[in-house]
N, C-alpha and C positions, 0 to 999 in steps of 0.2 A: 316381470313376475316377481313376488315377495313372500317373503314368510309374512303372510295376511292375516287382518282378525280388526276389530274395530278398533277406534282410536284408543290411546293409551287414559286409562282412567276410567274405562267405558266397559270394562270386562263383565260379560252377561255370568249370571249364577245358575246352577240345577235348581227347578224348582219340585216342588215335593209329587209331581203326578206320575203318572207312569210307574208308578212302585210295582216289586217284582208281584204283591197278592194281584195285582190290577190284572199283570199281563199275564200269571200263570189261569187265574179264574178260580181257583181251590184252596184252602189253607194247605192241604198236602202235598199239589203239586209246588204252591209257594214257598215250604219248607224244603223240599228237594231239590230246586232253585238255589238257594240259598247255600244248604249244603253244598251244590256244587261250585256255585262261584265260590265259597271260600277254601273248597278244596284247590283249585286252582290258582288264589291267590297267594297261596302257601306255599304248593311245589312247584308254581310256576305253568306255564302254557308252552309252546311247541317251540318258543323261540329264548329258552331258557339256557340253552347250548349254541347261541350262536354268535359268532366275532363283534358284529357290530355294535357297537357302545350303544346307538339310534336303538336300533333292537332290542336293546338289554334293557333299557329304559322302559317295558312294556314290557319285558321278561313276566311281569308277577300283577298284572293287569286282571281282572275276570274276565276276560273276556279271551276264549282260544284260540290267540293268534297262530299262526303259521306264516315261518317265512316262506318267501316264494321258490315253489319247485313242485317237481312231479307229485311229490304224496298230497300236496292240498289241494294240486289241481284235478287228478284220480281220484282223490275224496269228490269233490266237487261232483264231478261226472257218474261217479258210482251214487251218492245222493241226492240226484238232479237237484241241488241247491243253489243257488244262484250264490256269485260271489264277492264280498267286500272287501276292496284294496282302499288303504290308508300308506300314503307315500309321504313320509317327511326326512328329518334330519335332524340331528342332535343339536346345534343349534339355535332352532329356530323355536319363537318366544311363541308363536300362536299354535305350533305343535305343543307346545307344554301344557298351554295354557286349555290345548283342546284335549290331550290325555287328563288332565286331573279334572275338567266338566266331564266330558263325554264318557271315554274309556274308563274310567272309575266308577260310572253309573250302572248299577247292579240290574234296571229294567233295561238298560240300553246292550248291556251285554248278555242278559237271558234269551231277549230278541236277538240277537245276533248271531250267541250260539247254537239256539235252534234251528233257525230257520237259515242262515247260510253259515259258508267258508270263509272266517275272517282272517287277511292275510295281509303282514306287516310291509313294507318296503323302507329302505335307506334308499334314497336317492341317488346316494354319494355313492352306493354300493352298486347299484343297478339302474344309471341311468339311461339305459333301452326301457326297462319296464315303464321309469319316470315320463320319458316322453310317449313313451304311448296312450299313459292315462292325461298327460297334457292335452295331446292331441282328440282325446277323445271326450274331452271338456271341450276344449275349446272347437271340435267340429261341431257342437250342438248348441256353442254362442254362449257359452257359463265362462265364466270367471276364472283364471288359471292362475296360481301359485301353492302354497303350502302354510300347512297340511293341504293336501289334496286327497279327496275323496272320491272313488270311482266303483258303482256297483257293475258286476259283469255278467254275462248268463256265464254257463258252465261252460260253452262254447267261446266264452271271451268275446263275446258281441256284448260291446256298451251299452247300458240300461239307462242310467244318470250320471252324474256327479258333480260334485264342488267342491271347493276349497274350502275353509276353516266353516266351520257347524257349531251352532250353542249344541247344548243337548236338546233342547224342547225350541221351537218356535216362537222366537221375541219379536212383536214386530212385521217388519218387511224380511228379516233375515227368518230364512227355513228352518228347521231343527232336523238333528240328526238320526232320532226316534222318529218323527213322522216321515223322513224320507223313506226310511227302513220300512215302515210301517209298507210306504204305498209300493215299494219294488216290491214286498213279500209278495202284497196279495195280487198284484199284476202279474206276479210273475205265478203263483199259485193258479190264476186264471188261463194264461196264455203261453206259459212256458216258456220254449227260446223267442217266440214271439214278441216278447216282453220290450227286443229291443229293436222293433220295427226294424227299421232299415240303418241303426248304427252302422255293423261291422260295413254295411259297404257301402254308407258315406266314408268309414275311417280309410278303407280300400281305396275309395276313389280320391279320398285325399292325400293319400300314400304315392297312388299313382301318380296322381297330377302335380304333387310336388316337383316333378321333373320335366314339367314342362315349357319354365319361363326361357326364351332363350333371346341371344339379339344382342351378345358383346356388350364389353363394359364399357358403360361413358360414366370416365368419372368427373365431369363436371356436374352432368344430371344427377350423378347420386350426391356432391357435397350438396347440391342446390337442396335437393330432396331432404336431406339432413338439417340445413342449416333452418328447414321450415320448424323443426321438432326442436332447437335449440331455443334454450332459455336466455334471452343477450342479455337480460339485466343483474337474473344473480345466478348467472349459471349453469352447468349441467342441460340435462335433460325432461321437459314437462312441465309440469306447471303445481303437481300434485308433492309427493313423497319424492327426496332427490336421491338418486342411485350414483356412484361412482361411474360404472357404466365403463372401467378401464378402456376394452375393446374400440369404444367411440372414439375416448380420448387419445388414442392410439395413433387412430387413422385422422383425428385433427392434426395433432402432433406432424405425423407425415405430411399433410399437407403446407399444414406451416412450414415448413422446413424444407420441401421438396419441389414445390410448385413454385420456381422461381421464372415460370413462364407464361402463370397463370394469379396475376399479383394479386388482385382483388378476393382472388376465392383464399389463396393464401393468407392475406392479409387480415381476414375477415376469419377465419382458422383458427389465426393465433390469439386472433382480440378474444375470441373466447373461451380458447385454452386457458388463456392466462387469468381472466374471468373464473374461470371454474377451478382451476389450481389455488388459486388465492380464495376463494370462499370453501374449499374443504380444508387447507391448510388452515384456517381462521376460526373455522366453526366445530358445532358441537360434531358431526361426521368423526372428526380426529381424537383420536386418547393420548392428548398433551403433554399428559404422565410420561403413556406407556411408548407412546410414538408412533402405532397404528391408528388402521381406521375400523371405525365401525361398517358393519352392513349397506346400514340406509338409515333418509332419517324421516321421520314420520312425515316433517312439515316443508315447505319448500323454501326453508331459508337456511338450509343446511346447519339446523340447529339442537331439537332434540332426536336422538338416535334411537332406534331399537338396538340392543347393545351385543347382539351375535359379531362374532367377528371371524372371516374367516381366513386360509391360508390364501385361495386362488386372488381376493381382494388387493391383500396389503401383496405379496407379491406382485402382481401387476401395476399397482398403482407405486411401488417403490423403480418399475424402470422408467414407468412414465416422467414420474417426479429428477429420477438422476437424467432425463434426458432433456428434459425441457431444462435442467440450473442449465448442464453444460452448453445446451443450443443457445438459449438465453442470455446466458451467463447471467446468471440469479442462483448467486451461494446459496441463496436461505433454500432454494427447492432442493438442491442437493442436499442440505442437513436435511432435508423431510425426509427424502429417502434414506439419507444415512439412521433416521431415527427409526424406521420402519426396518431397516432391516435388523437394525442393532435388539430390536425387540422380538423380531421373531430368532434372533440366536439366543436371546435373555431366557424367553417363555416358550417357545414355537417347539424346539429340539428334542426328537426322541432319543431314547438309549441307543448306540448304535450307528445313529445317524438317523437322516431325514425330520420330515418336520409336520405335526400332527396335523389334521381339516383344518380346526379352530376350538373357539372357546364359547358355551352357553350364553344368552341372552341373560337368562335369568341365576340368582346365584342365591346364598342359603336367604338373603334376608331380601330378595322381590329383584324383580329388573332394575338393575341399572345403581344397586346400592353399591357395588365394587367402586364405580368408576366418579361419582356423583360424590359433591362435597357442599358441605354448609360451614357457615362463616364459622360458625364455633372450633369443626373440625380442623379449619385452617389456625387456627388459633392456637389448639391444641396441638399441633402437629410443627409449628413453625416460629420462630423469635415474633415477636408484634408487626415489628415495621415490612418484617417477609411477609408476613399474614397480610396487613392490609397491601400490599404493592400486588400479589396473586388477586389477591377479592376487589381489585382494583382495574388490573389488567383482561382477568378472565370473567370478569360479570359477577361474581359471588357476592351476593345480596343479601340480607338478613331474614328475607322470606320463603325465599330459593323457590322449588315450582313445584305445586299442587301435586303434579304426576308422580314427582321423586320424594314424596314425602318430604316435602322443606330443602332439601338437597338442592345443588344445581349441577346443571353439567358446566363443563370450563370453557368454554370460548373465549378468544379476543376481542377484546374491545375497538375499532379500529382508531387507529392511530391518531388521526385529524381529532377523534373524540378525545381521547385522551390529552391530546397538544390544547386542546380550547378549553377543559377540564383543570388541567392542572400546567400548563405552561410549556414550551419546548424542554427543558432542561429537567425537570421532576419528573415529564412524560418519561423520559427517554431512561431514567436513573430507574424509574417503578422496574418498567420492560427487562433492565436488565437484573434486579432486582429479582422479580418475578420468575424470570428464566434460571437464574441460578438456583432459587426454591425449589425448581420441578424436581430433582432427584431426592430433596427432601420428602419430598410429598412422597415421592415414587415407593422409600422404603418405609414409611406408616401405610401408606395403601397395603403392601405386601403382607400386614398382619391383621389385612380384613380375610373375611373366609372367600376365597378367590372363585368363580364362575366355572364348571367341571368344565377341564378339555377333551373332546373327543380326538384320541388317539390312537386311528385309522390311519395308515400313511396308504393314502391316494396317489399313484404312479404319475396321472396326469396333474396334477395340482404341486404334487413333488419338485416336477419338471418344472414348472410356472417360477416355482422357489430356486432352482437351482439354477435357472437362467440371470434371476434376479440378482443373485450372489456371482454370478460367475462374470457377471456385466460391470458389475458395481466393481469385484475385483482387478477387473483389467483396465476401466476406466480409472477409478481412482488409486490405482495402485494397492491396493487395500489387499494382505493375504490373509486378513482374515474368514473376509468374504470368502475369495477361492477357495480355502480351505474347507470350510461350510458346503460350499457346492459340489467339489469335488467327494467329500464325504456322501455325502446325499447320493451322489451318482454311484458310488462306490455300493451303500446299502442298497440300492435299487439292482442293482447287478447281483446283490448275495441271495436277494429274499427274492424275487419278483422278475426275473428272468426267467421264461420259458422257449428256449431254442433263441430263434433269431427274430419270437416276441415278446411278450410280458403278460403280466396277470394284473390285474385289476390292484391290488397294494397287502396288505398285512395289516392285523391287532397284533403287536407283538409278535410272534412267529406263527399266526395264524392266517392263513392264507384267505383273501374275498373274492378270490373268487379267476373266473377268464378277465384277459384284458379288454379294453375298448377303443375304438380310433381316435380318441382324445388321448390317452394314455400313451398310445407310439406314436401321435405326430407329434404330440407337445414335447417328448423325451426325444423322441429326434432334433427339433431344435435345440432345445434345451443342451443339447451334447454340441450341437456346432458353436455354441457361445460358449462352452467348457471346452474345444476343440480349440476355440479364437483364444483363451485365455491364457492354457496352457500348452499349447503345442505338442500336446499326446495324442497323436496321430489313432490311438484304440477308440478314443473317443469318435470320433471320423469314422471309424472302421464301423460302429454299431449306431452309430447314425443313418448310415446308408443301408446296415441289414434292415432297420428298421421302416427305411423309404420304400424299401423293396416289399416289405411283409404288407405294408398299405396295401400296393396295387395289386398285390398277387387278394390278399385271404379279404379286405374288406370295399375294394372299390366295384360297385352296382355299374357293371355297362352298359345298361338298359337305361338307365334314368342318370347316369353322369353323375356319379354323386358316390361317398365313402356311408358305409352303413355304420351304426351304430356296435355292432356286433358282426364276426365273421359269418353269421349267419343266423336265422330268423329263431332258433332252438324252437321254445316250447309257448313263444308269443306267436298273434296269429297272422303275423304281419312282421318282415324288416324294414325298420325305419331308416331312414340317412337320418347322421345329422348334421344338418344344413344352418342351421341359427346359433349367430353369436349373440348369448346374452349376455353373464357375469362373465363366463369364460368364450374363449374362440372355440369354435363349432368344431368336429373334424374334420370337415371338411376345408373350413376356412385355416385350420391349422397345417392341415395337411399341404394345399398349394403353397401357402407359406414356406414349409420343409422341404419342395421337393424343388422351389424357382431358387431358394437361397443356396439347397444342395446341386443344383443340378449347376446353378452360375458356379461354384466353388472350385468344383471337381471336373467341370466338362461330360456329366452325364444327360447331353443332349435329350435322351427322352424324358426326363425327367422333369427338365426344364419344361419342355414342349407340353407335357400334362401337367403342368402348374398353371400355364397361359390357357389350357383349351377348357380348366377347371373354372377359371376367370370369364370365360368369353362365356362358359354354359351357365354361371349365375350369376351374370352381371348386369340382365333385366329386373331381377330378382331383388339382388341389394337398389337396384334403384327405386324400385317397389317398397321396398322394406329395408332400407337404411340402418334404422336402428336397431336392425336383427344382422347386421352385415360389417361391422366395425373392423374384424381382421380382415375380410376376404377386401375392404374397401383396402385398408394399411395395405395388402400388398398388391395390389391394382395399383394404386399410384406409384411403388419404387419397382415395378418391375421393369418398367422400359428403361429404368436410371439406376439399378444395380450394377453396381463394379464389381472386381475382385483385385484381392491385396494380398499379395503371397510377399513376405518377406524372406530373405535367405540368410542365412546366420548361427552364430551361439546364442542362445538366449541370454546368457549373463555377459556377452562381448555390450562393453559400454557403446558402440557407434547403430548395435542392432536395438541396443536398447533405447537410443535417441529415436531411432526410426519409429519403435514403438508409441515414443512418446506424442509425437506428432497427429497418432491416431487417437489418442485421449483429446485432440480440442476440438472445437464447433466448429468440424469442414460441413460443407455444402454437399460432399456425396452419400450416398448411404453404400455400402462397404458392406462382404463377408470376407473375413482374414481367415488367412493359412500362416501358419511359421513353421517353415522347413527348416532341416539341419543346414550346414554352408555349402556341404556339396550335395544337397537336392534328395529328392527320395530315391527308392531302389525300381529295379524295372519292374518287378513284380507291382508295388504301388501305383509306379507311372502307366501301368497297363489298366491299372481299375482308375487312378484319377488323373487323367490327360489334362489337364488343365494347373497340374501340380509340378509334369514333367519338366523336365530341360531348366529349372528355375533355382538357378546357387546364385552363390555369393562372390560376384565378379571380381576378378584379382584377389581374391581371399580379403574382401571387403567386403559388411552385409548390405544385401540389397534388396532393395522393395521394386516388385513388380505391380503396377494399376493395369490390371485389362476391362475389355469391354466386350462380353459374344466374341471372346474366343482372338480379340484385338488388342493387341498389347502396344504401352507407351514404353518409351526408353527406360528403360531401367535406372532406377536414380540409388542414388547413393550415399544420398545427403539429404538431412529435413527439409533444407530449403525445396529443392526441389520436387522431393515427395507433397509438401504441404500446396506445394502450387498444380500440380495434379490434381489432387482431390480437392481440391475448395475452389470450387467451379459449383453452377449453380443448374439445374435444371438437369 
């Protein structure tokens, strides 16, 4: 799913019909029309006071939006009007592009007004609503991404919907007006009827969601997967390439974990490395800035849509530090270092934490922030810098049609340039070129930059705070930690509710209840701040957080984590079951509860992480590319260790021990670092698995267990590192 819309260059226009005289019928009623959209455009519509930036963005629209809650849904019902949900995000470029055709269209918003409840959504803010109007496109075989557009009776029984809409009908593509048009008078005619038998296809698909069962074989799902992979340039399909982290996740896993399954391994990595090396090369990446973009239109991972978000370059910054270190391939660790180095550059709120992202589009069209033409380079750079960038990265004197003459910066690959200009000039450009980028970096900064939405999302926070807290204990880097441990610290000030969380903050304004992505991903999130720095608090509210899963949001009826504690004022609780950009929560969830429950010895915990595995492991085999986390921890669950080291943290011999865990062992690892003489009995009573474990002769010592099976306690790298790097 995408922020969708036709290709780039191809942007359909409002053509002149439908004017408001048309659809009032009277010059009087078309004067009172009129008066009223521009009363509204003035003081604004219902969503004029509310946190979300997405929202605010349509604040002063004609058309009377209402955010979603009781008064618009009690309008609804008190005015048997049927209802229009428009779900996007700040973002994304065909949301924009459908608010200034559609939502600006003064007959499109008269119809709307009269005749139903139009009501806005953030995605980002409410995604229980989101998937519910996903689901309820896609049970009726329409098209699912965003904008997404969903009409409802009053009852919340689906009528139609789709994703991005001109205003009028071009075409094969529908228009927004004639949609409108044919719900009113269906619905005028037939009332809740309008939506035959939606709500209980949605019901039935709600239901039946829970019903794939049959233990995971994860040989049938890489098999299942590797049919969806691209071997020749990469990624995912064949179409638009997505980063797709989650995938890359559980290739990554297999590459590195499957050492007794060589060929699905082997065949893993060929295309990890395939797909690492064509986003680190292509237009996907900001060279510049050192993130990635969204997606990119075409399947050579070349031009982008230029949204960029936070869940993206976080996830794709551990993949990248984990494949250099597993690989040992410096240059992937500089990608991550550059990804994260830019999201502490640009990313950082006051306070702490780290905003969604940044616009597609900025003051002067998509993609003019990040896109350069040879002159710019010129102007911006000494000569011989100029031409070694417009050399190395493609910049051409024509540049491309879609960016107004501009180009985006890709590499050239190497062999080109070696037969181009020789081994020795290639290699002088390259470094050349690389030294430029920070030039470039500070003339880009005084174009008018892309608006950031600065919503700090608890689950996507988490995402970043792993990233930083991984990055810091691996590369030693306290910068990182510092960053993460900050983050962790604002999410505790603003977005702690008892023992769970809320949804995140604009500034000190609160969005809302939490969601099961929110506490499982920040439950991880704290075991990698837990691994990093040895503050056992973080542990502490980890585990409140595994706990509040099972109790307020796990469905024991259908096996599965809901999207919300509970169903509120939708007419249906959804799970969420599918990893797309980000891991599901459910997929997050097992993850938090095998990695916490091996840590600490909370056996049931552990035990409904495998039985979460075994109830959608038909499932991802079914649907692979909706299953990327739940896949990642199917394969390291029968091969997860535990590493409790015992020590000072700043004693040099505990600190060797440490070190040992920064290189490319063969096991996959959740670490503890206790004091030297062990925790207290209170702790060892909640984390059995922590207890009885000091620092032998008052020397640190590293413990490897296995289910609750422990190896001798070593006490020296040599022997820690031959423990762990073992394969399978």
């Amino acid at each position: 799913m995408a922020c969708n819309g036709p290709a780039p260059g191809s942007t359909p226009r409002a053509d002149a019909a439908g004017t408001t005289a048309t659809a009032s019928g009277d010059a009087d009623a078309a004067a009172r029309d009129a008066a009223a959209l521009a009363a509204i455009r003035r003081a604004g519509n219902h969503l004029r006071d509310e946190p979300s930036p997405y929202l605010q963005q349509h604040a002063h629209n004609p058309i009377d939006w209402y955010p979603w809650g009781p008064e618009a849904l009690a309008k609804a019902k008190a005015e048997n009007k049927p209802i229009f949900v428009s779900v996007g995000y700040a973002s994304c470029h065909w949301c924009h592009v459908m608010a200034h055709e559609s939502f600006e269209d003064d007959a499109i918003a008269t119809l709307l007004n009269r005749h139903f409840v139009a009501i806005k959504v953030d995605r980002e803010q409410r995604p229980d609503i989101d998937a519910l109007c996903l689901a309820a496109v896609a049970t009726r075989g329409g098209e699912t991404g965003w904008p997404l557009n969903v009409f409802f009776t009053p009852q919340l029984a689906p009528i139609a919907g789709a994703t991005y809409l001109p205003p009028r009908a071009q075409g094969d593509r529908g228009g927004l007006f004639e949609l409108a048009q044919r719900v009113q008078a269906e619905f005028a005619r037939s009332g809740e009827a309008a939506a035959g038998n939606g709500l209980a296809v949605l019901e039935a698909w709600n239901r039946d969601a829970g019903s794939p069962r049959g233990g995971f074989d994860v040989a049938a799902t890489l098999d299942a997967l590797a049919r969806e992979r691209d071997e020749v340039r990469g990624g995912f399909g064949s179409r638009q390439k997505f980063p797709h982290a989650p995938l890359l996740s559980a290739q990554l896993r297999a590459a590195v974990t499957l050492r007794d399954d060589a060929a699905r391994a082997d065949a893993a990595r060929e295309h990890l490395e395939t797909t690492l090396a064509r986003m680190e090369d292509g237009g996907l990446r900001d060279h510049v800035g050192g993130g990635f973009h969204r997606y990119t239109v075409d399947p050579d991972w070349h031009l982008p849509h230029f949204e960029t978000t936070l869940y993206d370059n976080a996830q794709l910054a551990l993949v990248y530090l984990e494949a250099g270190r597993r690989f040992e391939q410096p240059r992937w660790t500089a990608v991550a270092r550059g990804v994260l180095d830019g999201l502490l550059a640009r990313w950082r709120l006051d306070g702490g934490g780290f905003a969604v992202g940044f616009d597609a589009d900025d003051a002067e069209g998509e993609g003019r922030y990040y896109a350069w033409s040879r002159a710019e380079l010129t102007a911006a750079l000494a000569r011989e810098d100029a031409d070694a960038v417009a050399a190395v990265f493609d910049v051409g004197d024509e540049g491309e049609p879609e960016l107004g003459g501009r180009q985006v910066l890709h590499r050239v690959p190497r062999a080109s340039l070696v037969a181009r200009l020789g081994e020795d000039a290639a290699a002088a450009a390259i470094a050349r070129a690389e030294a430029a980028l920070p030039t470039l970096a500070r003339a880009r900064a005084q174009r008018p930059a892309p608006a950031r939405d600065d919503k700090l999302v608890v689950a996507w926070n988490a995402l970043a705070i792993a990233a930083m807290a991984e990055a810091g204990r691996v590369l030693d880097e306290p910068r990182y930690l510092a960053a993460a441990t900050e983050a962790a610290q604002r999410l505790e000030q603003c977005c702690r509710d008892g023992d769970r969380v809320t949804r995140g903050v604009v500034g000190s304004r609160p969005l809302g209840e939490g969601f099961v992505d929110d506490h499982a991903l920040l439950g991880l999130a704290l075991l990698r701040l837990f691994a990093a720095t040895g503050d056992r608090a973080w542990l502490q509210r980890a585990h409140e957080l595994a706990r509040a899963l099972r109790r307020d949001f796990w469905d024991d009826a259908r096996g599965g984590l809901r999207h919300r504690a509970h169903a509120g004022e939708l007419p249906l609780a959804t799970l969420d079951l599918d990893d797309g950009p980000t891991p599901s929560g459910t997929s997050a969830t097992a993850a938090l509860w095998l990695e916490l429950g091996t840590l600490v010895g909370d056996d049931a915990l552990r035990d409904d992480a495998l039985a979460l595995l075994d109830r959608w492991g038909l499932r991802a085999q079914q649907t692979p590319a909706a299953a990327g986390t739940l896949l990642a921890t199917a394969i390291v669950a029968p091969r997860l260790r535990e590493v409790v080291i015992a020590g000072p943290a700043d004693e040099p011999r505990t600190r060797a021990l440490l070190e040992v865990l920064r290189e490319p062992l063969g096991t996959r690892f959740v670490l503890a670092i206790v004091p030297a003489e062990g925790i207290d009995a209170t702790a060892a009573a909640q984390w059995p698995s922590l207890a009885h474990k000091t620092a032998t002769a008052g020397v640190p010592t590293a413990y490897v267990c296995e289910h609750g099976s422990c190896r001798a306690p070593a006490r020296d790298p040599a022997t820690l590192r031959a423990q762990l790097d073992v394969r399978g």
